[in-house]
C-alpha atoms as one frame of an Amber mdcrd trajectory, in Angstrom:
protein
  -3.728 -28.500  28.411  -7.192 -30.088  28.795  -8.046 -26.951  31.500  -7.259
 -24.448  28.891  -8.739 -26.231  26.481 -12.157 -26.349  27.982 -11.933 -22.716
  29.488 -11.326 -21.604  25.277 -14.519 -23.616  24.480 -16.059 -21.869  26.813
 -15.046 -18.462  25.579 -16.041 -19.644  22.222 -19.253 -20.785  22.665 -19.617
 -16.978  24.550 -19.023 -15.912  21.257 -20.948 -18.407  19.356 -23.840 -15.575
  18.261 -24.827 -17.648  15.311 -24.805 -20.972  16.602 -22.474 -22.198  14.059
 -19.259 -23.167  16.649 -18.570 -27.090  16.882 -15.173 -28.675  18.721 -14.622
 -32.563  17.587 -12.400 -35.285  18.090 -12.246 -38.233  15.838 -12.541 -41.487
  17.665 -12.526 -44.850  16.303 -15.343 -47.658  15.646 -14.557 -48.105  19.252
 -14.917 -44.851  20.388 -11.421 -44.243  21.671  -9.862 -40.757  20.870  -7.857
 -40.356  18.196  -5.183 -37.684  19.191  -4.205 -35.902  15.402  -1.301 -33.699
  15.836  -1.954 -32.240  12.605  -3.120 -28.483  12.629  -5.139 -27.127  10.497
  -7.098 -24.477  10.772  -9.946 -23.736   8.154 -12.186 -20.451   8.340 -15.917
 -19.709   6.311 -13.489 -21.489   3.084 -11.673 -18.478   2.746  -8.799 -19.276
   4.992  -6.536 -21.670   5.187  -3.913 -22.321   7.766  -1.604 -25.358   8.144
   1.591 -25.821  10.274   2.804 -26.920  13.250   1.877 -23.879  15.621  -1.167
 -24.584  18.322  -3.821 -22.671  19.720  -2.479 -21.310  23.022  -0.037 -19.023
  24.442   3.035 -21.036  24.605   3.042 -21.772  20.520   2.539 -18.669  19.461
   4.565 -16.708  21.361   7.277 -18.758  23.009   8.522 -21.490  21.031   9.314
 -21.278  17.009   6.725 -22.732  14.382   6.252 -22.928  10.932   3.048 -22.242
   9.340   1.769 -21.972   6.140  -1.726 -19.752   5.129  -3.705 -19.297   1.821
  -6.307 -17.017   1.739  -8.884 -16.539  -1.072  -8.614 -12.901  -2.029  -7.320
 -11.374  -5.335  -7.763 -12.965  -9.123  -7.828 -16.303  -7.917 -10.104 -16.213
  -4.998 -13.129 -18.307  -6.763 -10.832 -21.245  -7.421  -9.097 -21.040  -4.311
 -11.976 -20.757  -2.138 -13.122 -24.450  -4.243  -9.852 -25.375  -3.450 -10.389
 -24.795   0.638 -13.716 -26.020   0.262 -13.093 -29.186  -1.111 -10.246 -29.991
   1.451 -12.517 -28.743   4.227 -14.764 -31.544   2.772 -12.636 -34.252   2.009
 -11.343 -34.151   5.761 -15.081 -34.105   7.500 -15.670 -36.745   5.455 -12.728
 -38.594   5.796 -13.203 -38.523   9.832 -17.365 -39.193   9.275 -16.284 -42.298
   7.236 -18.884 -41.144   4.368 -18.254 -39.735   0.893 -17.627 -36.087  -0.090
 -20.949 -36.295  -1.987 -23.008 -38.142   0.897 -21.236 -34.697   3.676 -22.134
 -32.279   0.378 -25.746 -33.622   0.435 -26.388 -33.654   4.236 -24.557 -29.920
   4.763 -27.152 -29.176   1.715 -30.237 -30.354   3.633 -29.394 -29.088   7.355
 -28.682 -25.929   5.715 -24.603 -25.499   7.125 -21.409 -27.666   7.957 -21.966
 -27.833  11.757 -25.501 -29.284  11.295 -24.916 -31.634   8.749 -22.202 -33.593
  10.354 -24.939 -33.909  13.244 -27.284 -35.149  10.900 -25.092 -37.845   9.800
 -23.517 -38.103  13.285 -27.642 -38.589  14.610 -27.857 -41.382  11.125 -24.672
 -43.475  12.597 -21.404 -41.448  11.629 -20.186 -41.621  14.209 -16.461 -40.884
  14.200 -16.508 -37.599  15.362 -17.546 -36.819  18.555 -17.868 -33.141  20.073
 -15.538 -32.391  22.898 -17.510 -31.044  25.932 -15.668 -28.666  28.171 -14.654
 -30.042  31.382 -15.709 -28.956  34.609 -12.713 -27.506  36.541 -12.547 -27.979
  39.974 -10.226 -25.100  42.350  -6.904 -26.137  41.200  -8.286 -26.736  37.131
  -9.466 -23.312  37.236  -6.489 -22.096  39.085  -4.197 -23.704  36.167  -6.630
 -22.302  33.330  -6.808 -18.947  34.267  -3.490 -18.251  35.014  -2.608 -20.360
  31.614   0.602 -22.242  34.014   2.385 -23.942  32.080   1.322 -21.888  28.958
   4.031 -18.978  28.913   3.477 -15.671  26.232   7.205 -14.925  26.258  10.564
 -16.239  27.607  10.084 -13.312  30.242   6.945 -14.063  31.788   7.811 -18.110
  32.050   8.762 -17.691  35.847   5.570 -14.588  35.869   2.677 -16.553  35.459
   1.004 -13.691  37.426   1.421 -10.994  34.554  -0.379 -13.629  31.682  -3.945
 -12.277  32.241  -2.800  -8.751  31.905  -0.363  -9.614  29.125  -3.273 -11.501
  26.860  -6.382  -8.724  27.727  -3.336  -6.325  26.420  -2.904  -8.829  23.125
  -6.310  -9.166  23.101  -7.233  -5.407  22.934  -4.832  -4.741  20.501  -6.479
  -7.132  18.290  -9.842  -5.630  18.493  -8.798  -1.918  18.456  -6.332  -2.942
  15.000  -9.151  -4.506  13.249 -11.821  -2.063  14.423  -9.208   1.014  12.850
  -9.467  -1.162  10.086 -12.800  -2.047   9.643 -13.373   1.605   9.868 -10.506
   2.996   7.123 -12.520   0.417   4.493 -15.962   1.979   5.380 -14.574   5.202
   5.352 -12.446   5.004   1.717
């Protein structure tokens, strides 16, 4: 999964307009990876998604997960956005091996989340480290971009051939769904 892996960070730094996109692993004093099979999923401390599914074709769409998401909308939205905040927080800083108050401080000074665990990452926390994309050589690339090994659907395990299609498909749906959306709220 390493080859898919890298060829998502790629698309996400694409998308990174804003500079604002960081990928770590936690490592020990050492330096040796730390593989956390936890998933959790945390987005602008709004949304909140833990469970057992993973980022990629196969866990979404093939095998059965359980997931469970809070989002911060409605009455409660101030205290549940806190709520998301502050485990967002205690995590980072759990991994940084720092206090919530010394990650508040730092996030306060470099202005955002992503630079202030560099800032403490530059001052010697170093217990996350970012996870560079690998380069793929012919067969890597071969694997990644025909996500092998990574089925959508039962039907397309032994059609690796028909994933690209299948996810710009998924993909488009997405987009046009939200961008209906998007337009319905400007429009009402």
């Amino acid at each position: 999964m390493d080859r898919t892996r890298s060829r998502f960070i790629e698309r996400l730094r694409e998308a990174n307009a804003h500079d604002r996109l960081r990928v770590y692993s936690p490592v020990t004093m050492l330096g040796r990876t730390i593989i956390v099979h936890a998933k959790l999923t945390i987005i602008d401390d709004v949304f909140l998604r833990i469970g057992s599914s993973n980022m990629n074709n196969r866990s979404i769409g093939f095998d059965t997960e359980c997931d469970l998401s809070l989002e911060a909308s409605g009455a409660g939205a101030a205290a549940t956005r806190r709520a998301i905040n502050d485990i967002r927080t205690h995590l980072v800083a759990h991994w940084l091996g720092c206090s919530q108050a010394r990650l508040e401080a730092a996030m306060g000074e470099a202005r955002g989340l992503g630079k202030g665990i560099e800032a403490l990452r530059a001052g010697g926390r170093c217990r996350l480290r970012p996870i560079e994309p690998k380069k793929l050589g012919p067969l890597s690339a071969f694997i990644a971009t025909f996500h092998l090994g990574d089925p959508i659907q039962p039907g397309d395990s032994w059609r690796p051939w028909r994933r690209r299609a299948a996810i710009r498909r998924s993909i488009r749906a997405l987009y046009d769904g939200r961008t209906r959306q998007a337009r319905a709220s400007h429009a009402g």
